[in-house]
C-alpha positions as CSV (number, residue, x, y, z in Angstrom):
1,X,101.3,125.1,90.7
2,X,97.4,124.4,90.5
3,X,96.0,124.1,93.9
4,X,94.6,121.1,94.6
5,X,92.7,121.9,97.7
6,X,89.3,120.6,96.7
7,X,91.0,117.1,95.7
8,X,92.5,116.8,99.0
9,X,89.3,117.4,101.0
10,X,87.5,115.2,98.6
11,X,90.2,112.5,99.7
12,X,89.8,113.5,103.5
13,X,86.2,113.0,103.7
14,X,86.4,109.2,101.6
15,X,89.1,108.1,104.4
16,X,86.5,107.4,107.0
17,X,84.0,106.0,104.6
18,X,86.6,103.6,103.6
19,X,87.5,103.2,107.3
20,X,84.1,102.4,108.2
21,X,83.5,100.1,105.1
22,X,87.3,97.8,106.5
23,X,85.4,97.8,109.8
24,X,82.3,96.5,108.8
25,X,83.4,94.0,106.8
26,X,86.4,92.7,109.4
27,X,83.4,92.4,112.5
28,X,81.5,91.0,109.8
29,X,84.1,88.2,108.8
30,X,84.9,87.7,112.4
31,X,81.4,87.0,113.3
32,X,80.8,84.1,110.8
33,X,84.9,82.9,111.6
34,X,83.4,83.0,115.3
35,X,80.1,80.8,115.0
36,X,79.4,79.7,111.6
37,X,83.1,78.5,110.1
38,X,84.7,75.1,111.4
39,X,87.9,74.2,111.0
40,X,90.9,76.1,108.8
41,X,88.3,78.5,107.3
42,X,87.4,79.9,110.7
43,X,91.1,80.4,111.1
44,X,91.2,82.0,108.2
45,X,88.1,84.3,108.2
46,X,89.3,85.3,112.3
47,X,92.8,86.2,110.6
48,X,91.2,87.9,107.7
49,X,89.0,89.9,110.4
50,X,92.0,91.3,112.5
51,X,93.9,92.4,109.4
52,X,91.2,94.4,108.3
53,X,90.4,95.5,111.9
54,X,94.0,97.2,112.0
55,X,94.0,98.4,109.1
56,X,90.7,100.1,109.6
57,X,92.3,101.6,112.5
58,X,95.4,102.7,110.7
59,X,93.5,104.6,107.7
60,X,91.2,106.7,111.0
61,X,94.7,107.3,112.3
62,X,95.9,108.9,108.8
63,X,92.7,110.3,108.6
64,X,92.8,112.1,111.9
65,X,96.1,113.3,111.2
66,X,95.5,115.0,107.4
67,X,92.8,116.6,109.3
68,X,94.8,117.9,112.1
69,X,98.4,119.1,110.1
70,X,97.0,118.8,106.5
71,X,96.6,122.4,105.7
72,X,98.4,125.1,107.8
73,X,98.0,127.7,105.3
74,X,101.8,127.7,104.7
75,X,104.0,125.3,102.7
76,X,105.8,123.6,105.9
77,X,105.9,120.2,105.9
């Protein structure tokens, strides 16, 4: 098997970009569902906000963890 070691860390460091980028754009969204929208589309935009807030959170988490148990050096898993 080819080892695909630089792939992966290429992968690990885009995770929190991509975490960072879903966060921006959620506080961004919730902002504008929070002062400037009226009606349904605040709803929506608030909604749209928290979704992207979690999963912002969730990627970090996987992030964390590839970093933490990715590579042991072995071929556990």
């Amino acid at each position: 098997m080819a080892d695909d070691r630089p792939a992966r860390h290429a992968a690990r460091r885009r995770w929190p970009l991509w975490a960072g980028v879903l966060a921006l754009a959620g506080l961004v969204l919730l902002v504008i569902g929070l002062t400037v929208a009226d009606g349904v589309a605040a709803w929506v935009e608030v909604i749209v906000a928290v979704v992207l807030l979690v999963t912002s959170y969730l990627v970090q988490a996987v992030a964390r963890r590839a970093v933490l148990y990715g590579d042991r050096g072995d071929d556990r898993r």
